[in-house]
BAFI-3210 file (N, C-alpha, C; in Angstrom, 3 decimals, decimal comma, padded with zeros to 6 digits):
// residues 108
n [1|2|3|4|5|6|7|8|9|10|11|12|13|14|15|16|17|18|19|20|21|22|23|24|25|26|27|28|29|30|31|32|33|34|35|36|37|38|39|40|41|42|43|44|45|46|47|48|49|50|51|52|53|54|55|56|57|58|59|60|61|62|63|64|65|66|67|68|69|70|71|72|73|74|75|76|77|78|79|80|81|82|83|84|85|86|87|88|89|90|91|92|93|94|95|96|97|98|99|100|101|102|103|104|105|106|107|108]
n.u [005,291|006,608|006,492|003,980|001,191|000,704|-002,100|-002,636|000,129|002,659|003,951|006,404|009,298|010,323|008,022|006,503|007,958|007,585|004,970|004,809|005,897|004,249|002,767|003,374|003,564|001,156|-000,884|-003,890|-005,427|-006,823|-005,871|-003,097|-003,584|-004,752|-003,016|-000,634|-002,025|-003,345|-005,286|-006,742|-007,425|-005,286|-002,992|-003,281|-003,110|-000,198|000,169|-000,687|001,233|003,295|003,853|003,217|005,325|007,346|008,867|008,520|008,984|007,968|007,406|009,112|007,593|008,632|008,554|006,986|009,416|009,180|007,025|008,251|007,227|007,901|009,394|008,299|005,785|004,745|004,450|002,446|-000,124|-000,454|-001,133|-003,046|-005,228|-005,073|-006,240|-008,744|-009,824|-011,828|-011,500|-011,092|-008,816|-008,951|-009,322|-007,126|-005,058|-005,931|-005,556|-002,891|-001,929|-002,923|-001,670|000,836|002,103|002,763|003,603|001,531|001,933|003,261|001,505|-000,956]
n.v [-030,110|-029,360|-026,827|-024,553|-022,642|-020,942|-019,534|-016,344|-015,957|-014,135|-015,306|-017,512|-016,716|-018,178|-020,092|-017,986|-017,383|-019,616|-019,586|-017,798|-018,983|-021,070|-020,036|-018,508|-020,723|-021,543|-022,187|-021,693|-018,935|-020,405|-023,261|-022,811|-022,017|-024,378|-025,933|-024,757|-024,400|-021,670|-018,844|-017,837|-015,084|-014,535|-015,374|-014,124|-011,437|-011,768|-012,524|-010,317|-008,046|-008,723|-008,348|-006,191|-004,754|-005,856|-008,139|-010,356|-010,133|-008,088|-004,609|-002,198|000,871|002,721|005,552|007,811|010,186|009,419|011,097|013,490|013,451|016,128|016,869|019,417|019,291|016,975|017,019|019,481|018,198|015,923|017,154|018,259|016,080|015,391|017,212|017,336|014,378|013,118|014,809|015,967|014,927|017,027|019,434|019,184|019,891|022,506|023,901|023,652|025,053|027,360|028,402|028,992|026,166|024,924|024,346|024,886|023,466|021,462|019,712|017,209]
n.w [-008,185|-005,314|-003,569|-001,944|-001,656|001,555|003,332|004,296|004,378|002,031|-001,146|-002,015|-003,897|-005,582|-006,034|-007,295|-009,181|-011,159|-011,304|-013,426|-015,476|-016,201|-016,930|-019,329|-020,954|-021,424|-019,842|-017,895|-015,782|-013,917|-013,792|-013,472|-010,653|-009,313|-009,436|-007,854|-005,977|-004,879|-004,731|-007,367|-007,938|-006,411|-008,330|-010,417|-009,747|-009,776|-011,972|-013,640|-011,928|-012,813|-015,658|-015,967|-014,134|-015,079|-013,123|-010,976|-007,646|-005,373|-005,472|-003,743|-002,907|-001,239|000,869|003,569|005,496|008,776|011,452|014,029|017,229|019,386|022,770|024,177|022,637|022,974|025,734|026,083|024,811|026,622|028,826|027,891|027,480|029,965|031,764|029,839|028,955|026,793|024,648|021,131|018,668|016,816|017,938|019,768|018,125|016,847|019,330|019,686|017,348|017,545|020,467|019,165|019,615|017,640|014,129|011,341|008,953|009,920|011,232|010,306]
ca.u [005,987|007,009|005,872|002,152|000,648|-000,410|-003,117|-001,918|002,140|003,360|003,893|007,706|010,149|010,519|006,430|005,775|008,606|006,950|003,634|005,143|006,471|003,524|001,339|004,058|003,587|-000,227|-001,895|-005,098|-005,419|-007,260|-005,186|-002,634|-003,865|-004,844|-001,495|000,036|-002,860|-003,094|-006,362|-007,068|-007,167|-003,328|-002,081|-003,746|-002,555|001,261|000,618|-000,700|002,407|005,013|003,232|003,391|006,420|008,707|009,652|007,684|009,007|007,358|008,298|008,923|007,549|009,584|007,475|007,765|009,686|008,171|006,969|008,789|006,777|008,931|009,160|007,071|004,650|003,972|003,835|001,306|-000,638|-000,397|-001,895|-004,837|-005,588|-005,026|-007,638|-010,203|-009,892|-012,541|-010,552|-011,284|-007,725|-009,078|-009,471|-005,594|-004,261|-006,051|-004,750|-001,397|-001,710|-003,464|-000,824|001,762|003,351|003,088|003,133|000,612|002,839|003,633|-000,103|-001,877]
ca.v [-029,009|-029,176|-025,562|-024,540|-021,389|-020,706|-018,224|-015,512|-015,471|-014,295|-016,701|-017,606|-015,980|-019,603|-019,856|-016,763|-017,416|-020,949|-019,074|-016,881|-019,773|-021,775|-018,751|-018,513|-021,839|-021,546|-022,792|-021,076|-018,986|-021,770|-024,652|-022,503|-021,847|-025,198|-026,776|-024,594|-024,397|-020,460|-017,997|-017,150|-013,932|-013,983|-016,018|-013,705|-010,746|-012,125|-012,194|-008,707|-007,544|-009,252|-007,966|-004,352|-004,488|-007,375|-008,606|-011,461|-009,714|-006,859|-003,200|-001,149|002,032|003,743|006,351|009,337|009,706|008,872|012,491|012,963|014,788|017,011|017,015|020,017|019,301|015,700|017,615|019,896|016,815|015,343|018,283|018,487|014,704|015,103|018,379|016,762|013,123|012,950|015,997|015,589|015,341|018,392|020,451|019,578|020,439|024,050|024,278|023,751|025,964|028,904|028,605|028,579|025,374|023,824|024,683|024,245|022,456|020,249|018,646|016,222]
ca.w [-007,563|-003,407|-002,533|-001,903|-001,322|002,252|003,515|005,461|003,980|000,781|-002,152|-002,168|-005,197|-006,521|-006,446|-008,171|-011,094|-011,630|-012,117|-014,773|-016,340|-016,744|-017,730|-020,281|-021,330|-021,922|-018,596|-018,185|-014,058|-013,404|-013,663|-012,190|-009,548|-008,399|-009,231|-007,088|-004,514|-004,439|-005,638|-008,546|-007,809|-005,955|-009,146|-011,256|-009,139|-009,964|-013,991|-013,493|-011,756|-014,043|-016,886|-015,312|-013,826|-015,360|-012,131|-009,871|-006,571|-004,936|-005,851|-002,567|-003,028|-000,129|001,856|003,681|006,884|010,340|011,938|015,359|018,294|020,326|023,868|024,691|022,102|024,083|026,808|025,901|024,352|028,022|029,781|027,484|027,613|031,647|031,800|029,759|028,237|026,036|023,777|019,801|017,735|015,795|019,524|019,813|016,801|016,776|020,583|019,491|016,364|018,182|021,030|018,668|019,936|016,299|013,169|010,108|007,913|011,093|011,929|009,501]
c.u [005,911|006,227|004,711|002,173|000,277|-000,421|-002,409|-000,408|001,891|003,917|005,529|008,589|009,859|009,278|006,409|007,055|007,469|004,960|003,961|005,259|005,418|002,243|001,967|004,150|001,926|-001,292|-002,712|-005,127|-005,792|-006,437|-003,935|-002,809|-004,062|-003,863|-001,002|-000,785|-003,034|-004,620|-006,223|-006,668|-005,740|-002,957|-002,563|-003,167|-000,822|001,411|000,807|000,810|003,670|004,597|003,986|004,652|007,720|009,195|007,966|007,692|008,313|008,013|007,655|008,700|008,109|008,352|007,888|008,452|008,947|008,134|007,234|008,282|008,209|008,142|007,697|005,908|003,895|003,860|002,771|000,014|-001,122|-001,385|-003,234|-005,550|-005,905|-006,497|-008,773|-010,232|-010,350|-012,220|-011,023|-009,719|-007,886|-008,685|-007,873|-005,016|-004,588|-005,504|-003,576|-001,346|-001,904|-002,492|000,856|003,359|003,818|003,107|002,338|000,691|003,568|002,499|-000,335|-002,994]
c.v [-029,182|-027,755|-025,357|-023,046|-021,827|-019,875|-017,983|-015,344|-015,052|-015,454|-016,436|-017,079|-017,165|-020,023|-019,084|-016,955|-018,576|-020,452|-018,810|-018,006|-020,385|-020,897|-019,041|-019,165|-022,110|-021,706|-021,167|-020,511|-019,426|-023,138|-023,938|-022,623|-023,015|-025,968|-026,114|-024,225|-022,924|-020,229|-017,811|-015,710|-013,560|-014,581|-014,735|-011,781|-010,532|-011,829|-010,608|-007,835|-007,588|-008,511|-006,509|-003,984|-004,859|-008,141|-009,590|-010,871|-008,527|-005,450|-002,718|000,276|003,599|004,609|007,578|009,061|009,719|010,456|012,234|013,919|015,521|016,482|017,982|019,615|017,962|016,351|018,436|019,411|016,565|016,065|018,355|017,660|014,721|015,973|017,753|015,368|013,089|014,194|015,545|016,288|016,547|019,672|020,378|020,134|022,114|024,442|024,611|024,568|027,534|029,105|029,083|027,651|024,419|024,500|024,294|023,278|021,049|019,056|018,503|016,587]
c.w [-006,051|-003,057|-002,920|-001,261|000,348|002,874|004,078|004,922|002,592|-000,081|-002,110|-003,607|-006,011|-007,304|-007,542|-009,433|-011,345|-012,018|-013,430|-015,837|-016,926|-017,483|-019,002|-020,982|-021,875|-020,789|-018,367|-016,289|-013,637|-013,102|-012,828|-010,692|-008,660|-008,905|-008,290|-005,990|-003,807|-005,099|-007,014|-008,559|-007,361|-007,083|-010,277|-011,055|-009,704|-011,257|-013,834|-013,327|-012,477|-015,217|-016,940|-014,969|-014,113|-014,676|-011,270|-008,770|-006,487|-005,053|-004,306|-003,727|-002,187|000,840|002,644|005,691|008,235|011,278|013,712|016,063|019,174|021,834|024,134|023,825|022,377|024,713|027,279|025,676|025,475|028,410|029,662|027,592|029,506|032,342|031,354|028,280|026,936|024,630|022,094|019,191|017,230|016,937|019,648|019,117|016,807|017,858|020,219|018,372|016,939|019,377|020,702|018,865|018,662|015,266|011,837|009,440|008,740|011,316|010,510|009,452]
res [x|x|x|x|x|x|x|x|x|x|x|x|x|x|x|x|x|x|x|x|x|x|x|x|x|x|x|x|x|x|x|x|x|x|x|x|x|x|x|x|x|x|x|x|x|x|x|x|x|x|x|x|x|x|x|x|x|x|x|x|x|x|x|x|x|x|x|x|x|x|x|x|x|x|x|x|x|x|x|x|x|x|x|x|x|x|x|x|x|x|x|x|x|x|x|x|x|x|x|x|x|x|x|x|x|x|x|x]
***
């Protein structure tokens, strides 16, 4: 086989069928693994997933959308950071709740 696992990237589509295949075929995650020069554990990782999912590629799970500060509520942020640095996230968040520049369902 031409392609090889390496550290640090993702295993290529082509890779990860040619696992399936040879699992499928009897090869033991051992011999896998060092034919195609990957872990054990990432080749073993791949059965797992095909197994689970039917598919070799990665399932996005999507996520939630990206929370957008407002103007004033950076700005308020700013002020308190400018007054006294050393501030604890928790000290902002009640600032901005008890001021009512935020709301509950807004802060993390």
């Amino acid at each position: 086989m031409e392609e090889f696992y390496e550290p640090g990237k993702a295993l290529s589509g082509p890779l990860r069928k040619e696992i399936i295949e040879m699992y499928k075929e009897g090869f033991s995650v051992t011999e896998i693994s060092n034919d195609v020069r990957a872990t054990c554990r990432g080749v073993n990782k791949i059965i797992n997933h095909y197994a689970h999912h039917g598919t070799v590629f990665p399932i996005c799970h999507g996520g939630s959308e990206a929370d957008v500060v407002t103007e004033d509520v950076l700005h308020c942020i700013e002020l308190m950071k400018l007054q006294r640095p050393s501030i604890y996230a928790r000290k902002i968040e009640n600032r901005l709740l008890l001021k009512g520049i935020c709301d509950s369902d807004k802060l993390s």
